[in-house]
C-alpha positions in Angstrom: -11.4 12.5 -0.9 -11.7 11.6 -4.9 -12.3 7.8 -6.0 -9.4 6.8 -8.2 -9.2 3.8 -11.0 -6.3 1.9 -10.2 -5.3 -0.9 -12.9 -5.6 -3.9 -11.5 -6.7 -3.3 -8.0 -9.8 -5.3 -6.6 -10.7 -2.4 -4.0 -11.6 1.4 -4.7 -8.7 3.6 -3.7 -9.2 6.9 -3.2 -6.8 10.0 -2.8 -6.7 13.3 -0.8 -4.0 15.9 -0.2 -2.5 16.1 2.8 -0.8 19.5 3.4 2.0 19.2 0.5 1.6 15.3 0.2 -0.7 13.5 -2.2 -2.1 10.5 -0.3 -3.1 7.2 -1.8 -5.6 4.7 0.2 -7.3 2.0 -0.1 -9.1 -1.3 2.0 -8.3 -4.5 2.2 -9.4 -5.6 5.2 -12.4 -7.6 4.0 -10.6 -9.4 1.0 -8.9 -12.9 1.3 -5.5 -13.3 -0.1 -4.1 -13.0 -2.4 -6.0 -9.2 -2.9 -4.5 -7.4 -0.3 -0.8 -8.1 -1.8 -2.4 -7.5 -5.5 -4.4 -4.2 -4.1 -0.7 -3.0 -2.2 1.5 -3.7 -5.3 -1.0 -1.8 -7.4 -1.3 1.0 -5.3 2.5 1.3 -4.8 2.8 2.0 -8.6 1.6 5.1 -7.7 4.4 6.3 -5.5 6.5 7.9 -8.0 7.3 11.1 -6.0 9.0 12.0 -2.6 5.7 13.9 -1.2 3.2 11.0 -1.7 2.5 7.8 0.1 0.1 5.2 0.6 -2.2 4.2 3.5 -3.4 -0.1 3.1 -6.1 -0.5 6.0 -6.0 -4.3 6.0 -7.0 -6.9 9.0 -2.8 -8.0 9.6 -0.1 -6.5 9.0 1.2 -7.8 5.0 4.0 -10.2 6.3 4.6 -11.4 3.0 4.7 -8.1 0.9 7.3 -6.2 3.1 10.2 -8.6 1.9 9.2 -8.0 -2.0 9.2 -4.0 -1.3 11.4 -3.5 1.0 14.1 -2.1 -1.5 12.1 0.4 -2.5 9.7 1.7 0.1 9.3 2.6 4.0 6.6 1.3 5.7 4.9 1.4 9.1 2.4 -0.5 10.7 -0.2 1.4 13.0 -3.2 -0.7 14.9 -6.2 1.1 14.6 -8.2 1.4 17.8 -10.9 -1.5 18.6 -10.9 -1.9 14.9 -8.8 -5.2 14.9 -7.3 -3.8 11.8 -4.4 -2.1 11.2 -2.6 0.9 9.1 0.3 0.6 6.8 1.7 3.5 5.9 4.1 3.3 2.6 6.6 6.0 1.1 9.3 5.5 -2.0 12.7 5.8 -0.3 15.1 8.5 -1.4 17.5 6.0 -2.5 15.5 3.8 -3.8 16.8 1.0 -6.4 13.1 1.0 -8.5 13.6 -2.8 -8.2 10.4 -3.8 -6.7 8.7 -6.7 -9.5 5.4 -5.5 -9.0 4.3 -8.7 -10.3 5.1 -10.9 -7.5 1.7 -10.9 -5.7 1.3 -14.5 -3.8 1.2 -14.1 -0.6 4.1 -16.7 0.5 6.8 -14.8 2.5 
């Protein structure tokens, strides 16, 4: 796993392959908000490519942020064993309208 500098981002993110996909992570389950939806639309920037995704470890799932991205990218929402947190796991969809304003970053829904 290699550090990465993402613009913008509050939280080191990191990235690995995994078989033929590149994997983005990253966090955010210590930060208050508005960080988590800063550090996710920041580290969604990055999916530019079918084989990569990004993995947010974060302590709810991002209520607000799915709405925002939706147009754009899958997600999936995994609790992590006696953690308390959870796993989301984002990929850019096929079809995807590259409409997401990556700006939007409050967290209200």
């Amino acid at each position: 796993m290699k550090k990465i500098e993402v613009i913008g981002s509050t939280v080191d993110f990191f990235e690995f392959d995994d078989g033929e996909t590149k994997v983005f992570t990253f966090d955010s389950s210590t930060c208050l908000p508005p960080e988590p939806m800063v550090n996710a639309m920041c580290g969604l920037k990055l999916l530019t490519k079918q084989n990569q995704r990004l993995e947010m470890v974060n302590h709810k799932p991002p209520l607000g942020l799915f709405p925002k991205v939706e147009a754009d990218f899958n997600y999936e929402v995994v609790e992590l064993d006696n953690t308390g947190k959870v796993k989301v796991t984002f990929t850019k969809k096929e079809d995807a309208k590259n409409s997401t304003d990556f700006t939007q970053t409050s967290c209200a829904g």
